[in-house]
C-alpha positions as CSV (number, residue, x, y, z in Angstrom):
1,X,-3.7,5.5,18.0
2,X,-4.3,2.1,16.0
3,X,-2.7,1.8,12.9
4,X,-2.3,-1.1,10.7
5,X,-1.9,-2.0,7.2
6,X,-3.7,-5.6,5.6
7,X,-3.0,-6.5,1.4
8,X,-4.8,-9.4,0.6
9,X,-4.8,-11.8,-2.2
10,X,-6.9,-14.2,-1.5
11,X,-8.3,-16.6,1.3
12,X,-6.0,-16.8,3.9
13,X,-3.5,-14.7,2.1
14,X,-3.3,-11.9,4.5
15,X,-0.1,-9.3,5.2
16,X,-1.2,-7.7,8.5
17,X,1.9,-4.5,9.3
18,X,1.6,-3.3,12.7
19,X,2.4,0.6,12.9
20,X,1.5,1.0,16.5
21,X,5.4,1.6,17.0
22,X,6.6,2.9,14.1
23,X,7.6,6.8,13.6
24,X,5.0,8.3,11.1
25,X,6.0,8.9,7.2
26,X,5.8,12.2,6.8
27,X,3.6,13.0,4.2
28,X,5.5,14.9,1.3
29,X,7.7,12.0,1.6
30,X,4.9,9.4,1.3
31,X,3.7,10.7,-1.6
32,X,7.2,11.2,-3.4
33,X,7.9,7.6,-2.3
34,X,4.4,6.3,-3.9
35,X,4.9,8.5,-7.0
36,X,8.1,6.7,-7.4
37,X,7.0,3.7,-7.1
38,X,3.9,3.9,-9.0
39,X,6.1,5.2,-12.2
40,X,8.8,2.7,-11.6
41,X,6.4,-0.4,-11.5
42,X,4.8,1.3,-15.0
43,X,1.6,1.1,-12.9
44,X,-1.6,2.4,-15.3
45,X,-4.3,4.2,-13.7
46,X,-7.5,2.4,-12.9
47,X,-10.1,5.0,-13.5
48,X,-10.9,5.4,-17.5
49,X,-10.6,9.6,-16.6
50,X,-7.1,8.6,-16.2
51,X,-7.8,10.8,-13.1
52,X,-5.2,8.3,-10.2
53,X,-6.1,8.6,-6.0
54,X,-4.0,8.0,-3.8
55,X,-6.0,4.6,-3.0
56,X,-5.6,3.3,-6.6
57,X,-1.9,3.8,-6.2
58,X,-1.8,2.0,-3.3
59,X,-3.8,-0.5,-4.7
60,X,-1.7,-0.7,-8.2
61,X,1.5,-1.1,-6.6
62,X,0.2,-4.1,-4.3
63,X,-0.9,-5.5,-7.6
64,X,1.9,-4.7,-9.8
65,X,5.4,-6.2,-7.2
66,X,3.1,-9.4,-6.0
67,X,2.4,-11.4,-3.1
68,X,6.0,-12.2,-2.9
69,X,7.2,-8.7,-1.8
70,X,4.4,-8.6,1.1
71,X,5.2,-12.6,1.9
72,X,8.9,-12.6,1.6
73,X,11.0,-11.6,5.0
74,X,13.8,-10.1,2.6
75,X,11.4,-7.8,1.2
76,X,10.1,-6.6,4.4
77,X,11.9,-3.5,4.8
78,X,9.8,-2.4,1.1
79,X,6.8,-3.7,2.5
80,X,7.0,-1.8,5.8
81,X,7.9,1.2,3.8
82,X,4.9,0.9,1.2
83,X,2.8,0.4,4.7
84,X,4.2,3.5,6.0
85,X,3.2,5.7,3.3
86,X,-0.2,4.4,2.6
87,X,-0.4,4.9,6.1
88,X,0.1,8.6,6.1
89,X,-1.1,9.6,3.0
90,X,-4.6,7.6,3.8
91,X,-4.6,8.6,7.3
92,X,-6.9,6.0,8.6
93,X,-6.5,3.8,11.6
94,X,-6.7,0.6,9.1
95,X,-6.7,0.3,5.9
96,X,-6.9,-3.1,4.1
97,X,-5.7,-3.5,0.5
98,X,-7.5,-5.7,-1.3
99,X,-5.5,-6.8,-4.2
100,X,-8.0,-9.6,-6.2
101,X,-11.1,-7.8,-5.2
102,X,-9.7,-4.3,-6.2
103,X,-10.6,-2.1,-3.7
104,X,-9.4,-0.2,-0.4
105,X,-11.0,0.0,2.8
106,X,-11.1,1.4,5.8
């Protein structure tokens, strides 16, 4: 089965991670892992019921490490991690993160 992962921030600003080959996060982990992170990063939830889905996680964390951990080949590892457990926990073929628009799809 397909699976990629796609954050954008902006035009031409594109970080496309190819899954096809990689083992699947299991999904307690992925969701321990994004929990982590979310709190870590000091993320807020985006929803005024302070209610926080597992796409505005994903979402906040693109927004709150950058461009620069998606862009950067030293941060790759972190960015094929955070791929992994969107991955999983979203369980859709693609999913694209879209960071300035604010909003997942799939």
């Amino acid at each position: 089965m397909r699976s990629h992962v796609i954050v954008q921030f902006g035009p031409d600003r594109e970080y496309t991670f190819d899954l096809d080959e990689v083992q699947p996060m299991p999904h307690d982990i992925a969701r321990q892992w994004l929990d982590q992170q979310f709190t870590e990063l000091g993320c807020e939830p985006l929803r005024l019921s302070g209610k926080v889905l597992t796409a505005d996680k994903v979402l906040a964390i693109a927004q709150a490490v950058g461009e620069t951990r998606f862009a950067d080949p030293a941060h790759r590892p972190w960015a094929m991690v955070y791929a992994r457990a969107a991955s999983s926990l979203l369980a859709k073929p693609v999913i694209k993160v879209d960071v300035p628009g604010l909003s997942v799809g799939y």
